[in-house]
PASERO-532459 format. One record per residue (C-alpha): residue in one letter; x, y, z; residue number from 0. Coordinates in steps of 0.2 Angstrom, whole numbers, plus 5000, padded with zeros to 4 digits. Example, Ala and Ser with C-alpha at 12.3 -4.5 7.8 and 13.67 -1.06 7.14 Angstrom:
// residues 2
NODE  rest  c1  c2  c3  nr
NODE  a  5062  4978  5039  0
NODE  s  5068  4995  5036  1
//
This chain:
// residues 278
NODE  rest  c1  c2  c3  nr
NODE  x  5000  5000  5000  0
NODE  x  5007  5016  4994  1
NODE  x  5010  5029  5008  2
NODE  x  5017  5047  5014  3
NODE  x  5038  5043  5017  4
NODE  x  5044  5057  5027  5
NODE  x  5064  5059  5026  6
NODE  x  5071  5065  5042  7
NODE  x  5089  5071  5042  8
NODE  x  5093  5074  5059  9
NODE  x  5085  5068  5077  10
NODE  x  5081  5085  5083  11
NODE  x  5068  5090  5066  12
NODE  x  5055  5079  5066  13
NODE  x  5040  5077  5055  14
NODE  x  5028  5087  5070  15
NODE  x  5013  5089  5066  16
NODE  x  5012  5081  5049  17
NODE  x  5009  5062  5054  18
NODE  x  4993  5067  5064  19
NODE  x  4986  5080  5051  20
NODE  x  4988  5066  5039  21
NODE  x  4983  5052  5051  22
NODE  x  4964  5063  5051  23
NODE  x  4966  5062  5032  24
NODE  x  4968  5042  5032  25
NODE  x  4985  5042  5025  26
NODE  x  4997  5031  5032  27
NODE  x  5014  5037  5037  28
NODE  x  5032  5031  5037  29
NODE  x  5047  5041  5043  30
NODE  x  5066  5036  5036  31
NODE  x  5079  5040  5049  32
NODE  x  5092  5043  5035  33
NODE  x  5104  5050  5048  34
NODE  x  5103  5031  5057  35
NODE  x  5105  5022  5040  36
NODE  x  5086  5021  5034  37
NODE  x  5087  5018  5015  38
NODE  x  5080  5032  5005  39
NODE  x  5067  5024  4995  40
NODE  x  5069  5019  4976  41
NODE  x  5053  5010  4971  42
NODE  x  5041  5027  4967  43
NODE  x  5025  5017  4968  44
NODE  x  5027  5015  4985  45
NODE  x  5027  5032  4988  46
NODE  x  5010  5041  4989  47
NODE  x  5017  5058  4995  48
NODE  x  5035  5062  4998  49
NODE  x  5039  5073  5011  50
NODE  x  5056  5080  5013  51
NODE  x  5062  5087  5031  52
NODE  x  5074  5101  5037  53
NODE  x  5092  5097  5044  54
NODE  x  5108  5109  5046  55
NODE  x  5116  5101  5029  56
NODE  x  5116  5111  5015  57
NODE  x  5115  5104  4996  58
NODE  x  5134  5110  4993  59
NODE  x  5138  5093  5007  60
NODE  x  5128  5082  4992  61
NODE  x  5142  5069  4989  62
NODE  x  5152  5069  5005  63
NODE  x  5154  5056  5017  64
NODE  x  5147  5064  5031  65
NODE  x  5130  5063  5022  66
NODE  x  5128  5050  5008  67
NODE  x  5111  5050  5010  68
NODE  x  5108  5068  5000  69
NODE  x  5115  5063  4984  70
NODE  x  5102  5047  4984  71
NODE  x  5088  5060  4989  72
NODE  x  5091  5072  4974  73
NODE  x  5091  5059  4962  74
NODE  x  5074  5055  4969  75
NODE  x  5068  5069  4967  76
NODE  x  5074  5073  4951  77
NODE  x  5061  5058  4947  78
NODE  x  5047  5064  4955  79
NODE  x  5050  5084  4946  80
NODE  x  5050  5074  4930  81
NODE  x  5035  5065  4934  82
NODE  x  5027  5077  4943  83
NODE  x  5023  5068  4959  84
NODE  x  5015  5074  4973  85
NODE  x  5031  5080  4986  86
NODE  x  5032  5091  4998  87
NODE  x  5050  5101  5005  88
NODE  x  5053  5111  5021  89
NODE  x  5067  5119  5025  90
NODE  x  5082  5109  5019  91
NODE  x  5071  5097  5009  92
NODE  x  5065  5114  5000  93
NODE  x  5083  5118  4995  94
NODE  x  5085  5100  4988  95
NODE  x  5069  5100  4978  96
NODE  x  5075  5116  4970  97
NODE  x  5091  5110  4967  98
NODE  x  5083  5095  4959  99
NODE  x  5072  5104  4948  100
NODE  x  5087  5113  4940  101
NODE  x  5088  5130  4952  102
NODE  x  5103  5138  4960  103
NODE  x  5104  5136  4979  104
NODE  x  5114  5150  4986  105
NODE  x  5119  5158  5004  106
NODE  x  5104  5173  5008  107
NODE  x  5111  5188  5009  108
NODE  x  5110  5206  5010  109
NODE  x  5102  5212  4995  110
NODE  x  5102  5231  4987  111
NODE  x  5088  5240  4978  112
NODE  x  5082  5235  4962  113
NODE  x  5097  5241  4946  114
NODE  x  5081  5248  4936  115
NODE  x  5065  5246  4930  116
NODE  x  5062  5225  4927  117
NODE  x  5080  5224  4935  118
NODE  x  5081  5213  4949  119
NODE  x  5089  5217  4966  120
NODE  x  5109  5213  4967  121
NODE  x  5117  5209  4984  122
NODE  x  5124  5224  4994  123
NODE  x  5145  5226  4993  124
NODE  x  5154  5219  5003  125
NODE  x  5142  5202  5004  126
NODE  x  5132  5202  5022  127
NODE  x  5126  5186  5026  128
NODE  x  5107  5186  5029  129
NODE  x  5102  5171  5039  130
NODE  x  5085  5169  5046  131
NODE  x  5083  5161  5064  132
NODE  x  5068  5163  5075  133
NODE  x  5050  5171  5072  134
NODE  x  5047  5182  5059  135
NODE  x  5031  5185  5048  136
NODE  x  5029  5179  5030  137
NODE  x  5019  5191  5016  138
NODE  x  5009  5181  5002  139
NODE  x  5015  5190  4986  140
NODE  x  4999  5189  4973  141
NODE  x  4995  5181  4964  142
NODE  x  5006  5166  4970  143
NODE  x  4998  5168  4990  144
NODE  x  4980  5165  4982  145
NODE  x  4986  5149  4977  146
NODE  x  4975  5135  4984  147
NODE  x  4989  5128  4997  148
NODE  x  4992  5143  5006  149
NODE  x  4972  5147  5006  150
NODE  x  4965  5155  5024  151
NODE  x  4982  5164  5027  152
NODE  x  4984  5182  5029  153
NODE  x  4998  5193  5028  154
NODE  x  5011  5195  5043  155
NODE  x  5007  5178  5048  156
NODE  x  5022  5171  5060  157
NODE  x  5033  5157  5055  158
NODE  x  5048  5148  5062  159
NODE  x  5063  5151  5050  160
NODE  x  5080  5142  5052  161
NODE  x  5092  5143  5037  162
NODE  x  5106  5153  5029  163
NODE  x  5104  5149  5012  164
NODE  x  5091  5152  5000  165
NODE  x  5087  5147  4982  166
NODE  x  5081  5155  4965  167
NODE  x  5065  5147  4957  168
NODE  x  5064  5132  4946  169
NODE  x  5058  5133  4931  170
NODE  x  5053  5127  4915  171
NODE  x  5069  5127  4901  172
NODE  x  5066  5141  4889  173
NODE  x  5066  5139  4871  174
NODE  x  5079  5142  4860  175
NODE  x  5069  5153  4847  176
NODE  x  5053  5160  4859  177
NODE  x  5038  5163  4850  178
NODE  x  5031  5182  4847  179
NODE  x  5020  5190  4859  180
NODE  x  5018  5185  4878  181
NODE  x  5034  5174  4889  182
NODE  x  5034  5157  4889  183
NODE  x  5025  5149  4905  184
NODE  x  5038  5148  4920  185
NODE  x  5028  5131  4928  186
NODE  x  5032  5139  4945  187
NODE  x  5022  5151  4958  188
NODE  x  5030  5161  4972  189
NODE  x  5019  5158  4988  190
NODE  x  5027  5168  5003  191
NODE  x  5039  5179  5005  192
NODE  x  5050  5189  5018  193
NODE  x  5057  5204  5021  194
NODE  x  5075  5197  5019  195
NODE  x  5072  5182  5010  196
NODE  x  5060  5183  4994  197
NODE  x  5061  5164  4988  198
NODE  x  5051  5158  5005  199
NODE  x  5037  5144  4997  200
NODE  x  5035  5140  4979  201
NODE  x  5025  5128  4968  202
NODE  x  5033  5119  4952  203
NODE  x  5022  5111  4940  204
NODE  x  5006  5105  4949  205
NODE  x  5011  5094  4962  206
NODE  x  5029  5102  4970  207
NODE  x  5030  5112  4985  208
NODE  x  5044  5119  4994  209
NODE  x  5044  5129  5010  210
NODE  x  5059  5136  5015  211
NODE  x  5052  5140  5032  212
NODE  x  5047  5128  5045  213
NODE  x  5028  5127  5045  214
NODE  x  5026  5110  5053  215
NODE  x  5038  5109  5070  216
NODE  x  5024  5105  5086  217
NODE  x  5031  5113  5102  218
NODE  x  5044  5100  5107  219
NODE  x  5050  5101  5086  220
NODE  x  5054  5120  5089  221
NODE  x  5061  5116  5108  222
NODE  x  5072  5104  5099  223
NODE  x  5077  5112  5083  224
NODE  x  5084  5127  5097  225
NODE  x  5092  5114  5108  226
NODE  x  5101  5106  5093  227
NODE  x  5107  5123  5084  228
NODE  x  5112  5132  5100  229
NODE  x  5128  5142  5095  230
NODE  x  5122  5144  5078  231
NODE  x  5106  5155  5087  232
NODE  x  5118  5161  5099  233
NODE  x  5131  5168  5085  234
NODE  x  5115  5175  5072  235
NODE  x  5105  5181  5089  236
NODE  x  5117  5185  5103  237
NODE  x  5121  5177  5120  238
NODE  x  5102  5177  5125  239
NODE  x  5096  5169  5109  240
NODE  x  5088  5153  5118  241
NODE  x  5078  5164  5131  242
NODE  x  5073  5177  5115  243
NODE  x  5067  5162  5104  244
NODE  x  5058  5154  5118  245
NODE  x  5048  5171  5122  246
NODE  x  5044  5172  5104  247
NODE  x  5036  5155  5103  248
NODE  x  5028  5158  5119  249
NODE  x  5019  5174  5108  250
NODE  x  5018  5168  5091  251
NODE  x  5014  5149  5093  252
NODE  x  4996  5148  5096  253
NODE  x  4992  5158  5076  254
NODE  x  5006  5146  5069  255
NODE  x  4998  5129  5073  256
NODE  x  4984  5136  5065  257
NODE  x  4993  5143  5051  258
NODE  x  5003  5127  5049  259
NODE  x  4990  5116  5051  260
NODE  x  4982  5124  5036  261
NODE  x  4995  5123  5024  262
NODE  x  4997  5103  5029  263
NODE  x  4978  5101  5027  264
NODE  x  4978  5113  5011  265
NODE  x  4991  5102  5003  266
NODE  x  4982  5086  5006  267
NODE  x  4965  5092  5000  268
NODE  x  4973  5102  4986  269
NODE  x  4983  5083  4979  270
NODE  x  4967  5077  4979  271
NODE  x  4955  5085  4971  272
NODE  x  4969  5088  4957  273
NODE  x  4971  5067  4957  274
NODE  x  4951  5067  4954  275
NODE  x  4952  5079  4941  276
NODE  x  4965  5071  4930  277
//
């Protein structure tokens, strides 16, 4: 029976809230421990929605020893872009799935003002690193944040962000000799945004979705995700960062299990209503 496989790349960021919001759905669930030697799967039919987790690897360590497991998740889902398979990436596992559909995955940093009209921003000189760790609200750009999966959400809602890099969109190849009159169809959507990270959520073709914030993390997931990055808060947000970032979910967590909650469900129902129309 096929089922949702969840990749996890790390012990402290765990699936959360997905296996219940799925569970109520009736999907069953099965999580690969890839960090404790769980295969990353090969057979496609056995997977009914893949769901790719967050972890403090980066898709430059694809290749290395430390993680062999990355180089085997890309070519997965190099397959399920192709095919257009329902998957879904968060954080990390957003990273990957752009790089698997062809994008460039780069460090977040400062950027400047746009160079002129259609021009888009450059980074400021010299490079300042931009990471984003803690709470901080995301903005739904239209028309991308009318999509269907990020229906019922407004503006300025709060999210947990924990990365430093960030990724350009995928996109459809563009033809050598482009026909007069209106551009080609991109195949993607931008979802959400951030004031220092524009790439936040995007759709490919139908049925890919990456999230480059953390949407899904239950109250122990963020305790963890804190716990197991320590000095990297500490060196972004000061010596207080664990006591800030605590304070923050105390505030904001209540409205993000909503939101986050959402999205999950949004996702499901959105995979299958496109599954009946096809």
């Amino acid at each position: 029976m096929s089922k949702a496989i969840i990749l996890q790349h790390v012990a402290h960021e765990g699936p959360g809230r997905i296996i219940p919001v799925l569970r109520d759905f009736g999907i069953p669930t099965e999580v690969r421990h890839l960090y404790r030697g769980d295969e990353v799967p090969t057979d496609l039919e056995e997977i009914r929605v893949l769901i790719v987790l967050g972890g403090p690897m980066s898709v430059a360590d694809a290749g290395s020893d430390a993680y062999p497991f990355l180089a085997k998740e890309i070519e997965l889902l190099k397959r399920h872009v192709e095919l257009d398979r329902p998957t879904l990436g968060i954080c990390l596992g957003a990273q990957l799935l752009a790089h698997a559909a062809g994008a460039k995955v780069y460090p977040n940093v400062k950027m400047g003002p746009p160079g002129g009209p259609g021009q888009p921003p450059k980074p400021v000189e010299p490079i300042v690193p931009m990471p984003e760790i803690g709470w901080g609200p995301i903005n739904l750009p239209f028309p991308g944040g009318t999509e269907p999966i990020v229906y019922g959400l407004i503006d300025a809602t709060p999210m947990f962000h924990w990365h430093f890099d960030t990724f350009d969109l995928p996109a459809f190849p563009k033809p050598a000799s482009p026909p007069p009159g209106p551009p080609p169809p991109t195949g993607n959507a931008l979802l959400a945004s951030t004031r220092t990270c524009r790439n936040q959520a995007f759709r490919f073709k139908n049925r890919q979705f990456g999230f480059q914030f953390h949407m899904e993390s239950d109250r122990p997931g963020i305790e963890a995700i804190i716990a197991g990055n320590r000095q990297q808060a500490i060196d972004v947000l000061g010596a207080d960062a664990e006591s800030k970032l605590k304070a923050d979910t105390e505030a904001n967590y209540a409205r993000y299990e909503r939101a986050g909650n959402k999205i999950l469900a949004n996702f499901v129902q959105f995979l299958h209503s496109y599954a009946e129309k096809r």
